[in-house]
C-alpha positions in Angstrom: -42.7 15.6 -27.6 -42.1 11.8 -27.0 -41.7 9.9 -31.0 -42.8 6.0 -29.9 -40.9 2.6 -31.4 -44.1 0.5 -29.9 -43.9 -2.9 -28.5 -42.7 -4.9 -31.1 -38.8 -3.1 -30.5 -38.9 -4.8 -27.2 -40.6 -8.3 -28.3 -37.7 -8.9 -31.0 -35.3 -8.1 -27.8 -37.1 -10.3 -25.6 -34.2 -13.1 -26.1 -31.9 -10.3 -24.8 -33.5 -9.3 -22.1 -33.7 -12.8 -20.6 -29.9 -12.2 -20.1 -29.6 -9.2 -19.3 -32.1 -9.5 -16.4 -29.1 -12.0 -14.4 -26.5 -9.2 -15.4 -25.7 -5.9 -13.4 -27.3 -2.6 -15.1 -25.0 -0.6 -17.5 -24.0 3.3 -16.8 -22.7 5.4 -19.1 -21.1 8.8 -18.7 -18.6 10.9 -20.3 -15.8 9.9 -17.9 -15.1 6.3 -18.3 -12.6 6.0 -15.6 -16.1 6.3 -13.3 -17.8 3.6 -15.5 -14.7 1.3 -14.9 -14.7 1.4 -11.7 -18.6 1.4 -11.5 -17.7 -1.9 -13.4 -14.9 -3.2 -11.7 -16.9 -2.7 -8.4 -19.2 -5.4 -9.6 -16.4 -7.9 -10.3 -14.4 -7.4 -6.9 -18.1 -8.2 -5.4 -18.0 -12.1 -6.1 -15.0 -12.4 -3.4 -17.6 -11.2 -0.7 -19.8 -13.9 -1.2 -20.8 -15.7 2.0 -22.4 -18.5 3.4 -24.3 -19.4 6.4 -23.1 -22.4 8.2 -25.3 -24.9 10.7 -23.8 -23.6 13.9 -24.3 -19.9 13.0 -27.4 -20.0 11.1 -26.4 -17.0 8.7 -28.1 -16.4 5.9 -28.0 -19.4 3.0 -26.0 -16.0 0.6 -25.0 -12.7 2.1 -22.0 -10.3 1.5 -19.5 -9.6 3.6 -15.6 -8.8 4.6 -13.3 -11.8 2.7 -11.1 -11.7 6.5 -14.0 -10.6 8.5 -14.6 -13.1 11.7 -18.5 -10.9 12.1 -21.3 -10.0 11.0 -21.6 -5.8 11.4 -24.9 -4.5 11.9 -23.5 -1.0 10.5 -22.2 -2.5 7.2 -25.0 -4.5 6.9 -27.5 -1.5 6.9 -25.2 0.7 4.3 -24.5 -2.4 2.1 -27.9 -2.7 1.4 -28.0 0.7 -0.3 -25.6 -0.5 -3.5 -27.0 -4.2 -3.6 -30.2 -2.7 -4.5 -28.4 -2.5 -7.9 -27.7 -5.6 -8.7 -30.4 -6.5 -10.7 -30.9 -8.9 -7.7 -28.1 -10.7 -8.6 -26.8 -10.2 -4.7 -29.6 -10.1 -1.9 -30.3 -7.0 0.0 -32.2 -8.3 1.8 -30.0 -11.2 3.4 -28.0 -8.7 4.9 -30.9 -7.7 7.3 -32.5 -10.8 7.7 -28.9 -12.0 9.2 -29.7 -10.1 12.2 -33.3 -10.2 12.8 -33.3 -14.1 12.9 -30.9 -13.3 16.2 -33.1 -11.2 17.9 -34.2 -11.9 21.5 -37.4 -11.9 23.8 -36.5 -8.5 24.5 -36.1 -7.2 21.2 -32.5 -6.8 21.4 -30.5 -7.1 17.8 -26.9 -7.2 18.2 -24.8 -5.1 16.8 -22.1 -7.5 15.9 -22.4 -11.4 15.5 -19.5 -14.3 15.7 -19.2 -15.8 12.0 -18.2 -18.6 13.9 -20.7 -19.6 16.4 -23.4 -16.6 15.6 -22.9 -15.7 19.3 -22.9 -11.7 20.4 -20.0 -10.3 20.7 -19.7 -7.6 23.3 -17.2 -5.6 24.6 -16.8 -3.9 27.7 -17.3 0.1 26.5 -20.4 -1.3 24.7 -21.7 -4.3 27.6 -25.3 -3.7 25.1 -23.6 -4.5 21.7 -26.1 -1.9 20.2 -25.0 0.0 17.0 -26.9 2.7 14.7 -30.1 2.1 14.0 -30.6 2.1 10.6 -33.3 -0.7 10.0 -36.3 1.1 9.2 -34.1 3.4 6.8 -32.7 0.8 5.0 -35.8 -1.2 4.7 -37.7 1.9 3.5 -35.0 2.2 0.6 -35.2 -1.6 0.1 -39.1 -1.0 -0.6 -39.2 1.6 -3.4 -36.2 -0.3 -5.3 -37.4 -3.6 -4.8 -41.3 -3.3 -4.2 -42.1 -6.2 -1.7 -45.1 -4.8 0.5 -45.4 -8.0 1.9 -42.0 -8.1 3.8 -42.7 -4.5 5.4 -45.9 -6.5 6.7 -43.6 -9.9 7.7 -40.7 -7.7 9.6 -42.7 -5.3 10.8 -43.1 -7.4 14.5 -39.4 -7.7 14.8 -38.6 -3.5 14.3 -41.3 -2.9 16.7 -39.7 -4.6 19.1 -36.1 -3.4 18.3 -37.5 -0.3 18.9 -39.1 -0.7 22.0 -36.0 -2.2 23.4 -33.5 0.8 22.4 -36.3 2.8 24.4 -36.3 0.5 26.9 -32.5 0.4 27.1 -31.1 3.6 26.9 -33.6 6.6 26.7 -33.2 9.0 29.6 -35.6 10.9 31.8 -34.4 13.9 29.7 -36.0 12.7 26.6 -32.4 12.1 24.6 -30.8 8.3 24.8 -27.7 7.7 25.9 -25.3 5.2 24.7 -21.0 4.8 24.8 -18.7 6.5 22.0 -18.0 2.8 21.2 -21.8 2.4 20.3 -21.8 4.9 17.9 -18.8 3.8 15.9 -16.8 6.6 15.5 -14.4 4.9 18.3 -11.4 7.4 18.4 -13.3 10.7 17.6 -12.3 13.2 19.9 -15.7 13.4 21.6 -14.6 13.2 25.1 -17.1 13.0 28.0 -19.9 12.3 25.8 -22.5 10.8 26.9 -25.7 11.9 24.8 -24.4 11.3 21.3 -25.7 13.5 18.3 -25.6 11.0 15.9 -27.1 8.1 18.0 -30.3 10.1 19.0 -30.6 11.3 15.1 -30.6 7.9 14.5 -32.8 7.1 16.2 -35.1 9.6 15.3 -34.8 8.6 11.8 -35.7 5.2 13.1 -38.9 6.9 14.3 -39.8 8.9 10.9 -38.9 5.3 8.9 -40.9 3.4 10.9 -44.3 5.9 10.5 -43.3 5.8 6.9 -43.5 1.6 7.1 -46.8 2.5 8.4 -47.8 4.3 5.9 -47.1 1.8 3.6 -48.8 -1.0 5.1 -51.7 1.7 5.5 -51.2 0.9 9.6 -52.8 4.5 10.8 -51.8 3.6 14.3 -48.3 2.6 13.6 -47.7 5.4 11.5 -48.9 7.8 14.3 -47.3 6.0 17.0 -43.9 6.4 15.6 -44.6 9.8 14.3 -44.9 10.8 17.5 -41.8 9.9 18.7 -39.7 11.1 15.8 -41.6 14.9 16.7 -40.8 14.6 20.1 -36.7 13.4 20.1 -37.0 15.8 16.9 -37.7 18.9 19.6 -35.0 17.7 22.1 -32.3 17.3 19.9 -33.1 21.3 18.4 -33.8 22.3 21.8 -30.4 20.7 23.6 -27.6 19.9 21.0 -28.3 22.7 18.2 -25.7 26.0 18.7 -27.0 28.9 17.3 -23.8 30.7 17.3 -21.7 28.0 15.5 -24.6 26.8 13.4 -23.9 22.9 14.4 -25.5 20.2 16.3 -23.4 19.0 19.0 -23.0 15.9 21.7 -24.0 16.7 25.7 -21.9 15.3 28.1 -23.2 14.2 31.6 -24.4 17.7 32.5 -26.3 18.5 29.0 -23.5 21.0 29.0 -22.9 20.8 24.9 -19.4 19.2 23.8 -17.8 22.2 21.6 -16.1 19.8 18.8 -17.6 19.7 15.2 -17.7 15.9 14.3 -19.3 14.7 11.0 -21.6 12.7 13.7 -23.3 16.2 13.3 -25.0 15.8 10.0 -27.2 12.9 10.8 -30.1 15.5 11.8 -29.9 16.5 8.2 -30.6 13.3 7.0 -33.3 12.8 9.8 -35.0 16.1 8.4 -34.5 17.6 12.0 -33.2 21.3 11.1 -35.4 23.7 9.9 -34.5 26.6 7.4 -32.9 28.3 10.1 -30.7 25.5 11.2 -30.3 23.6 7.6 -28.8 26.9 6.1 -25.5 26.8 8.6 -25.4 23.6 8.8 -25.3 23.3 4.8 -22.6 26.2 4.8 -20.6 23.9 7.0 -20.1 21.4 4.0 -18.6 24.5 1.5 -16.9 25.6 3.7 -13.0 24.4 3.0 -11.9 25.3 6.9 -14.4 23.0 8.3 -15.7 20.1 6.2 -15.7 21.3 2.5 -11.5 19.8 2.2 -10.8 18.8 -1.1 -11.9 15.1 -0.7 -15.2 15.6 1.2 -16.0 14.9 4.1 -13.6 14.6 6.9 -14.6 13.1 10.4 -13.5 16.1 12.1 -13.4 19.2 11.4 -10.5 20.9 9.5 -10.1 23.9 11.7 -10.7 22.2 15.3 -7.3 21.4 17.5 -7.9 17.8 17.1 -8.0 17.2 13.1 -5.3 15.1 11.8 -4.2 15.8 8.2 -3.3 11.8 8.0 -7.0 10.5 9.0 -5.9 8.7 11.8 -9.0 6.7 11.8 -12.2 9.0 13.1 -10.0 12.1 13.5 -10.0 13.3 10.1 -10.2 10.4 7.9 -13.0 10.5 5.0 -15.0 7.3 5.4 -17.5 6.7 2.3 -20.0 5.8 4.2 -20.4 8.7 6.0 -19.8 11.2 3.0 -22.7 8.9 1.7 -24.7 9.6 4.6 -23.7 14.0 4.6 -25.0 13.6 0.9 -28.0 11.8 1.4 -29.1 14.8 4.2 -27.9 17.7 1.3 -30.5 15.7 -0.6 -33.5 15.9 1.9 -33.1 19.9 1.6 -33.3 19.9 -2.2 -29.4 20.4 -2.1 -28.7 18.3 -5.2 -26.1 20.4 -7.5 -24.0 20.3 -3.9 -24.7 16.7 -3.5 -23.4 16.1 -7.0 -20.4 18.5 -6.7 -18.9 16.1 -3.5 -20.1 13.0 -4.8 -17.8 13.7 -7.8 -15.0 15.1 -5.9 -14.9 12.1 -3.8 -15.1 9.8 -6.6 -11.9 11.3 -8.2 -9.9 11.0 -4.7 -10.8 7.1 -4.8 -10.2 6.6 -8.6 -6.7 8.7 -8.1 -5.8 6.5 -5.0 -6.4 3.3 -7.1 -4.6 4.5 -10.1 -1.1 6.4 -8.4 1.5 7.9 -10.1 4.7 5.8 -10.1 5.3 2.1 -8.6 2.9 2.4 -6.1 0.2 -0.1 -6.2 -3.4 1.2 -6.1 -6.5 0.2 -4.2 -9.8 1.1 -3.1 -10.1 1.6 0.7 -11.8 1.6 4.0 -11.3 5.1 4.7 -9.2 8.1 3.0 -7.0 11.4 3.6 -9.1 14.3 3.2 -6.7 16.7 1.6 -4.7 14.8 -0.9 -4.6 11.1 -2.6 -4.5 8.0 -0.4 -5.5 5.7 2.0 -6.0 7.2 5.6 -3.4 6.4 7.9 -3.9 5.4 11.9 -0.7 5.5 13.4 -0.2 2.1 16.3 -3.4 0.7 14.3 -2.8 -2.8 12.8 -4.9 -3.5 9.5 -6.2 0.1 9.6 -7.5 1.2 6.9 -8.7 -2.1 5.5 -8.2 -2.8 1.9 -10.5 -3.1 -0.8 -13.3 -2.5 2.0 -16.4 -2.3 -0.7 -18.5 -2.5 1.9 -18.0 1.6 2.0 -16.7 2.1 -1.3 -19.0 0.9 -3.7 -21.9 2.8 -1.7 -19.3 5.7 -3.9 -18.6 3.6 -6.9 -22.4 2.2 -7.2 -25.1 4.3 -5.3 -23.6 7.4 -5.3 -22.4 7.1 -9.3 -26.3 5.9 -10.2 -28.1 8.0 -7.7 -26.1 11.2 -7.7 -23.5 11.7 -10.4 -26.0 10.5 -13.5 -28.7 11.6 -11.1 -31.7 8.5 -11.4 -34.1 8.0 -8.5 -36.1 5.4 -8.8 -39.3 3.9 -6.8 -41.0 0.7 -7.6 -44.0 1.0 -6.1 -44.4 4.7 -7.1 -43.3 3.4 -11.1 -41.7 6.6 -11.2 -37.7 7.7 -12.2 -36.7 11.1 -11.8 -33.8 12.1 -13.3 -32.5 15.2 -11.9 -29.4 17.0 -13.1 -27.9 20.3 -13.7 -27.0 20.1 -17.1 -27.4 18.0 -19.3 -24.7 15.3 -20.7 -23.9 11.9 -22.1 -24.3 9.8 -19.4 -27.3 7.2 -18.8 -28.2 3.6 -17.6 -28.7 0.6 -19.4 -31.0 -2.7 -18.2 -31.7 -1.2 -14.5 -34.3 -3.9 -13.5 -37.4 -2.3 -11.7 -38.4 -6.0 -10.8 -40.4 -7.3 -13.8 -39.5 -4.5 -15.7 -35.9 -3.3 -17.3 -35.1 0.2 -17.7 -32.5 2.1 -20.2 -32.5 5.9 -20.2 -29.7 7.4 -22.3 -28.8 11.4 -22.9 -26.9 11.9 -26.4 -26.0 15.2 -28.0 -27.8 14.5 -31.8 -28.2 16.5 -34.6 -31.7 17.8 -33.8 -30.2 18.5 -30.2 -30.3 17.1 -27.2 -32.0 13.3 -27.1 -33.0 11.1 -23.8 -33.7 7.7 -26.1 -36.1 5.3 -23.5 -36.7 1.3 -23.0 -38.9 -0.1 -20.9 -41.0 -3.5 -21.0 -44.0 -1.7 -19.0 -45.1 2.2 -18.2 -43.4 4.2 -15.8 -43.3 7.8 -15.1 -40.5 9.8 -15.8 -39.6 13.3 -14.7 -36.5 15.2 -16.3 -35.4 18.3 -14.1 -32.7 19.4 -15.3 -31.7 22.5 -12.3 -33.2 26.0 -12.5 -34.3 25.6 -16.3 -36.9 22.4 -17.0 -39.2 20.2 -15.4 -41.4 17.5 -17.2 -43.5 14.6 -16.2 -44.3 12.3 -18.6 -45.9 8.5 -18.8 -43.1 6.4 -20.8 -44.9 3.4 -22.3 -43.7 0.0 -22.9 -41.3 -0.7 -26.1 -39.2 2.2 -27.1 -39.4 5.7 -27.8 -37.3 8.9 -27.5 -37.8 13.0 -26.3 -35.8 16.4 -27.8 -35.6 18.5 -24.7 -35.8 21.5 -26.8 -39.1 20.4 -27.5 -40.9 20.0 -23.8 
């Protein structure tokens, strides 16, 4: 089943893997116009390289906007999801730890910070400054790519309190919390009258179910039950008050609870919360195929394709395809074993961003902030100055990175666990070279050979690896250190 090399293949690399552990990992897959701009992804990155200054006390190294004048708690959470890749090269964690070292005696975190005196920056439809709660999310991925128990244990204080102050701040008598359009990010949705947003209070939720899972880690029983509790209980609201059974969607409530009858993507968070049951995933999921609604060619538009107020041009959150947020619909396809879907959209979308940065004719390409959702190109806002921003990688290479690792050559991967599972539909050439696992580099490599099909291995320690490749094989199997090599025929 599994033909070994032994250890000594990776002691006479050990030169080699010295450098490769301060390079990015490798991919390989049959279309190299994705490995390019896997690759190329990786290169624009060095132009996003910050640094904290004495008057506002930012991180020593973070990433962020070239032009930006703040820090975004919104970016900041999804950036973390590709700089997990680096080979640590870029800090994940930085972009966190900018926020929490601003966090007041109330537990307030700001959702944006001035670059140049660290100071809050507050509007007047958002008085709070709050933005999505993502923290626990994002640290929750941060621990089963990069393994530090100890830092769940050291920032564990500071989301406690975060969390105690959203309650504090804008949970209702009604159980559901209420927070501006503004708050939520999607500024120009046509979400009118909203008052109890869908996508805020699965969120937050989420919040809840991350933060038992940090628990769980840190083998906290209380904590974990504590938070677990809370995710159940916005969990029943949100079925209860925003789900329609007759147009199989979650919806926002207005200052009634009367529902607000406009599909928005903001209506896909509960999948990735794990709010839906069978009942409710199954329309909800059909929502996503579904080319008059959100299944358009590039998916996933903002708004609907078939409501009154969808904009073929984008027009910033009224039809535009942000990758962050077809990152976040294909993370929830994921939670409901959904991944031959996931991997269908994931690619799709990747071709509309390769075809925008390569155009036909003079035009000059780029990679974007936000897209059209039925043909090539950048997303256009019509009266909005710098809209959509270019070569905004702090959404595009969660596409060009974590979706292209995690989705379209299909590796996930937890530290802690020492697992990789490798789950794909069929098989192809495609693979990873030199992912680092911290102490431990990774290749795994698919190759058509003459004895059949052949996953060739690397590691410098044992893992686990699992191969499901959809609906025909499923294998577990302890992968030592050194080298070795499995026919698939032959599991």
């Amino acid at each position: 089943m599994l033909q070994y090399f032994g250890k000594s293949a990776a002691t006479a690399e050990h030169k080699r893997l010295q450098v490769t552990k301060k390079e990015f990992p490798t991919i390989h897959f049959y279309d190299q116009d994705f490995v390019d701009l896997y690759n190329q992804t990786w290169t624009w990155m060095d132009d996003f390289q910050k640094k904290g200054t004495t008057r506002n006390k930012l991180q020593a190294k973070y990433l962020n906007y070239p032009s930006a004048e703040t820090i975004n708690q919104l970016d900041s959470c999804f950036s973390t999801f590709f700089l997990v890749y680096s080979n640590r090269i870029y800090s994940a964690s930085a972009q966190l730890d900018n926020f929490y070292g601003r966090q007041e005696k109330d537990g307030a975190i700001r959702g944006e910070y001035s670059l140049k005196d660290g100071k809050a920056v507050t509007t007047k439809d958002n008085p709070e400054c709050v933005h999505p709660p993502l923290f626990a999310w994002a640290e929750y991925n941060l621990y089963h790519k990069i393994g530090n128990k100890k830092r769940i244990k050291e920032i564990m204080p500071t989301l406690e309190a975060y969390f105690e102050w959203l309650e504090t701040t804008f949970k209702q008598e009604n159980g559901l919390y209420s927070v501006s359009l503004q708050a939520t990010t999607m500024t120009n949705a046509p979400r009118r009258k909203v008052k109890y947003p869908i996508d805020f209070n699965a969120q937050q939720a989420m919040n809840a179910l991350y933060m038992s899972e940090l628990g769980d880690i840190l083998n906290d029983k209380d904590i974990s039950f504590k938070y677990k509790r809370h995710y159940f209980s916005l969990k029943t609201r949100i079925n209860s008050m925003m789900w329609n059974d007759d147009a199989g969607f979650y919806f926002d409530l207005d200052s009634k609870e009367e529902q607000i009858r406009v599909k928005t993507i903001a209506g896909f968070w509960p999948l990735l919360g794990e709010i839906p049951n069978e009942a409710k995933s199954d329309p909800l999921i059909r929502q996503v195929r579904d080319p008059e609604t959100f299944g358009t060619e590039n998916p996933f538009p903002t708004v609907a394709a078939n409501e009154p107020d969808f904009d073929e041009n984008g027009s910033g959150y009224k039809g535009s395809v942000y990758p962050h947020l077809t990152f976040m619909v294909i993370k929830g396809l994921e939670k409901y074993g959904q991944f031959e879907l996931a991997r269908e959209c994931a690619i799709r979308h990747l071709y509309y961003i390769l075809d925008t940065l390569h155009p036909e004719g003079k035009d000059k390409g780029n990679v974007w902030e936000a897209y059209l959702p039925r043909k090539d190109g950048p997303s256009k806002w019509r009266g909005k100055a710098g809209f959509p921003r270019p070569m905004f990688l702090t959404y595009t290479a969660l596409s060009s990175v974590a979706l292209m690792i995690e989705n379209v050559i299909g590796l996930y991967i937890s530290l802690p666990r020492k697992t990789v599972d490798w789950i794909i539909p069929t098989l192809e050439i495609m693979g990873i070279e030199n992912l680092s696992l911290k102490r431990n580099l990774v290749t795994i490599l698919s190759n058509k050979t003459s004895r059949g099909w052949e996953i060739r291995l690397e590691s410098e320690k044992l893992y686990y690896f699992t191969i499901d490749i959809l609906k025909h094989k499923k294998k577990t199997l302890p992968i030592p250190s050194g080298k070795c090599s499995m026919l698939i025929d032959k599991l």
